[in-house]
N, C-alpha and C positions, 0 to 999 in steps of 0.2 A: 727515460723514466729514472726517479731517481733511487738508486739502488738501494740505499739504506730504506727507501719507504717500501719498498719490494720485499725486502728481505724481513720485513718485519709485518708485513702481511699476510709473507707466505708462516711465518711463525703463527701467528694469529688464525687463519683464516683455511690453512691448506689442509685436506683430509677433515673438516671439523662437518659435525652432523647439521639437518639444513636447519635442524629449534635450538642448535648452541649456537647462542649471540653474546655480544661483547660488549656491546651499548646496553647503559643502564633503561631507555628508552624499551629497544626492541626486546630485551630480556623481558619489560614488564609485560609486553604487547604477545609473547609467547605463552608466558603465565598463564596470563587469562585464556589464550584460546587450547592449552594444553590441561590446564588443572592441574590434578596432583597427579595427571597417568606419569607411568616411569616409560613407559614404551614412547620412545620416537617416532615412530611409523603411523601412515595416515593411513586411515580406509580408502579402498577404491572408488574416486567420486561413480564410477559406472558399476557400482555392484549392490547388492541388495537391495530393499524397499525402496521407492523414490521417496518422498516427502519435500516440504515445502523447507528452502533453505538447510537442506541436510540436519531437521532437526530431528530428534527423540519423534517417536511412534509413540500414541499412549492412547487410552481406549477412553478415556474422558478429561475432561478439564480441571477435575479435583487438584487441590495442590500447587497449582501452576500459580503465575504471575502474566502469564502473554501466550494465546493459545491462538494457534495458525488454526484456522477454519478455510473449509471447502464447501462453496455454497452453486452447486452444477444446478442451476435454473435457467432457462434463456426462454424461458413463455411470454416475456414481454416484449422480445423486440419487437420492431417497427419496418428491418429491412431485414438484412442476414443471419439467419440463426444460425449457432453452433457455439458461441458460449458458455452452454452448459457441460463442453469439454474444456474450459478453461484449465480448471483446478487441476487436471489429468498435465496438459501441456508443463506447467506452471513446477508440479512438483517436479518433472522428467530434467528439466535442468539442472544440473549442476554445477560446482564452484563459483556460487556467490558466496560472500565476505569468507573469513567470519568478522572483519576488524577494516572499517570503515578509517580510511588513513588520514580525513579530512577533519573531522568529530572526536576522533581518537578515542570512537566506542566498540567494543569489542558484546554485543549483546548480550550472546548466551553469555558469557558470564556477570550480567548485570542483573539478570534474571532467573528464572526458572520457570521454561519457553517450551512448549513440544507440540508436535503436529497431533488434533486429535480428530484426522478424517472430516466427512462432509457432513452438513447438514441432512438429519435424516427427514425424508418425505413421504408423505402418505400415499402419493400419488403422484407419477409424472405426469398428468393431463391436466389436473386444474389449477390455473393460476391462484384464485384466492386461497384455495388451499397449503399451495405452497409459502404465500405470504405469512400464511398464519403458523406454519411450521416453523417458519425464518425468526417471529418474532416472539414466537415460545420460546426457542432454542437458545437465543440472545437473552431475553430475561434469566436465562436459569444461569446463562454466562457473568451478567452483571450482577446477579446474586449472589454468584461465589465471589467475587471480588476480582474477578481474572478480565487482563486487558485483551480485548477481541480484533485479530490480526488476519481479513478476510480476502479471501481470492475468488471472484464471479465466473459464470455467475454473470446475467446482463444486469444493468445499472439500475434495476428494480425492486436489487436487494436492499438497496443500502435504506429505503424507504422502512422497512420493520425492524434494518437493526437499530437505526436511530429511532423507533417506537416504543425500542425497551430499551435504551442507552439514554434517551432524552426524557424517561415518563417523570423522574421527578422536577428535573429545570431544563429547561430546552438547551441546545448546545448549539455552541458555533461550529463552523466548520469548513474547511480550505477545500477548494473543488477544484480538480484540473480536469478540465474537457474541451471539448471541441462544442459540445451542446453544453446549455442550459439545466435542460434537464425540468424545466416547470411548466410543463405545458397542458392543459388541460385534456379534457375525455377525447379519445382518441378510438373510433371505428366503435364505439359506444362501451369503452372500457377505460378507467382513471387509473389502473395501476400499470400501465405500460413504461419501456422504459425511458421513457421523453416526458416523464410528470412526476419523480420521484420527490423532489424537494419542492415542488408545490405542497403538497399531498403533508408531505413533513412539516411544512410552516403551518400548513390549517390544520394539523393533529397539535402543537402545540408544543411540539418538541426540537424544533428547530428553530432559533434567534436568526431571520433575514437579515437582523441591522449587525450581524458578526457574522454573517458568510459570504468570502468574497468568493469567486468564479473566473476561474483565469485559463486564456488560451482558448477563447471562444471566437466561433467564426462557423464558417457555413451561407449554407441556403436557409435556413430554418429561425432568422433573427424574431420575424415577425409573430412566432407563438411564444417568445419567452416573456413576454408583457409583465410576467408576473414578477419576474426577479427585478425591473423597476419600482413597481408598485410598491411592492413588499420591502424594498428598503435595500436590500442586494447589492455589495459592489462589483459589478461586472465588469473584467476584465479581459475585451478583446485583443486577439493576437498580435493586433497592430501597437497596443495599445505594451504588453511586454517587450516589444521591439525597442521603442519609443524610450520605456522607462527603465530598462534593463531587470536584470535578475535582482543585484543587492536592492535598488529602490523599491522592488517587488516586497520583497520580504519584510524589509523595515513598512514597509504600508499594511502589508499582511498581522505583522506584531501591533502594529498599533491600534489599527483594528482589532482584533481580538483582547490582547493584556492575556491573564492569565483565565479567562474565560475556559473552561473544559472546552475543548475543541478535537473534532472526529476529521479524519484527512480520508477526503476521497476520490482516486485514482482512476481513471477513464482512460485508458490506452488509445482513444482517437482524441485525447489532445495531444498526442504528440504526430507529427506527419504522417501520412502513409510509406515514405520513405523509408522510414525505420520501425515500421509498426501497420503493415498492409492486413494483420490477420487481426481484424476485426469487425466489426458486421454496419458501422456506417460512420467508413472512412472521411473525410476531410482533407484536401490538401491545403498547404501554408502553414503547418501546425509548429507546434514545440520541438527542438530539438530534443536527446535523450541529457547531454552535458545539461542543457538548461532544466528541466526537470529533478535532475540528482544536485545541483546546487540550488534549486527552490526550497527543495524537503528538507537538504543539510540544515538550509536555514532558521528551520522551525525547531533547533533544537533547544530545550531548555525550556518550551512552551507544554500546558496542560493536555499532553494529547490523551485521550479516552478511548481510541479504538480507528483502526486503517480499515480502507481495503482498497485492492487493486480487480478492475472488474472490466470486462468488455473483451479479452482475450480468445478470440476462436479459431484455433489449428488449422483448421480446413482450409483458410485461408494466409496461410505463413509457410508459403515454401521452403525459407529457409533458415526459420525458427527464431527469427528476428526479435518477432512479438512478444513469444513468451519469454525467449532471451529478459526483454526488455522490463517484462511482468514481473519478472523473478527478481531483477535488481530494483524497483520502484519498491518491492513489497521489502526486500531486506532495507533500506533507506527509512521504510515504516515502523519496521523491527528498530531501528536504532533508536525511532524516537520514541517508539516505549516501551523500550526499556532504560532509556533517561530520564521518561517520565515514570517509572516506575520506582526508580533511582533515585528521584527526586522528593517523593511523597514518603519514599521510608527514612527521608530525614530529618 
């Protein structure tokens, strides 16, 4: 090695604290995730309250710009239930971001973000009930003006919050699953979670001709009729093989434009490989690389509101899933808080 670059590294670089940097780059990439504190030292990712993304605790969404919601429903699956401990798994992880090295978004400091607990419910036994709690709760979300950043929770939610996220013009919306998701009354009930974006397009709140569906596959092709009909670009798994990730994306943009669009996250579209804790798996699926450069992709687009949903412990021995939960939903956090970035300019 060459000594003069040794010696001048060890000048630079030896005994120095691990947020004093030397590059004008990573000095700025400290900034933002240190603020004005003078204290160098981190908290113990394994100590106090969990929360979603190690953010702020706050007892409502007043004030904020991007508020992590816990939404423990799972009354509509279809096969295995225990998504309704998702939000619990989901915040127990720790050190995700805070500075996404790909985007070069550093969130919480793009916004003003904190965890404000779960959706509250009247009652854990009846399903419509809880819909309707889901899409009280939302409205009073998109009245404050605050972007809604949601953890399931089975995929039955996302039906009420785009009910009060879409009530004035319906929104587009990117969907990674393994399912559809459109399927009509099921054991004689419509709100299950195999019918949520049907249910969405015929309330009037959802645009089919601006929602594509990618990473779909399965046993279940033949009840998604709707997402044809209704205009839907579906995209099967063979089908992201084929065309890759960037083609994905640039297809995804141009589909949508600047259309408000909601991202919504199904943790069985990605394999069971890397994501066994969830309640109706799919092999062939998405890898997790390919998922985190889909979502990079969408940045700089009108995003109105994430969630990552389908997550159940009971089945993640080794914590794979919500592993995987937790970074899909920070990847959510970066794009809006770009898109939030974006609109106060």
């Amino acid at each position: 090695m060459d000594q003069d670059k040794l010696k001048k590294l060890r000048e630079q670089y030896l005994d120095v604290d691990v947020n004093d940097h030397k590059t004008e780059k990573f000095q700025s990439v400290a900034q933002k995730i240190m603020g004005s504190k003078r204290d160098p030292s981190r908290p113990k990712p394994y100590s106090g309250i969990s929360t979603f993304l190690d953010l702020p605790a706050a007892e409502d969404f007043s004030g904020l710009d991007v508020a992590a919601i816990g939404v423990p429903m799972d009354l509509a699956v279809s096969n295995r239930a225990g998504a309704r401990l998702g939000p619990r798994a989901v915040r127990a992880i720790e050190r995700i971001g805070p500075y996404n090295h790909l985007t070069g978004i550093v969130p919480k400091a793009e916004c003003n973000a904190a965890d404000v607990g779960d959706v509250p419910f009247r009652t854990r036994y009846s399903l419509e009930d809880s819909i309707e709690d889901i899409e009280d709760y939302y409205k009073r979300v998109k009245a404050a003006g605050v972007l809604p950043l949601s953890v399931g929770g089975d995929h039955s939610i996302t039906h009420p919050i785009l009910r009060a996220l879409g009530a004035d013009e319906p929104v587009a919306m990117v969907h990674i699953d393994a399912h559809c998701d459109t399927g009509g009354t099921y054991d004689g009930c419509k709100f299950h979670h195999g019918g949520p974006f049907r249910l969405a397009v015929l309330d009037g709140v959802l645009d089919p001709e601006k929602t594509i569906q990618i990473g779909i596959r399965g046993a279940s092709e033949a009840i998604w009729e709707f997402s044809y009909t209704s205009g839907m670009t579906v995209v099967h798994i063979e089908d992201v093989m084929e065309l890759g990730i960037p083609a994905l994306i640039q297809k995804t943009r141009d589909l949508i434009g600047d259309t408000p669009v909601y991202v919504s996250v199904d943790v069985d579209g990605f394999d069971p490989a890397y994501a066994p804790g969830t309640g109706t798996p799919e092999a062939g699926g998405m890898t997790p690389r390919e998922g985190f450069q889909l979502l990079r992709g969408l940045t700089g687009m009108n995003v109105i509101g994430a969630d990552v949903v389908e997550v159940a412990p009971m089945y993640d021995p080794t914590s794979n899933t919500a592993q995987l939960g937790a970074q899909l939903l920070f990847e959510e956090f970066c794009l809006l808080a770009d898109a939030h970035k974006n609109r106060q300019r």
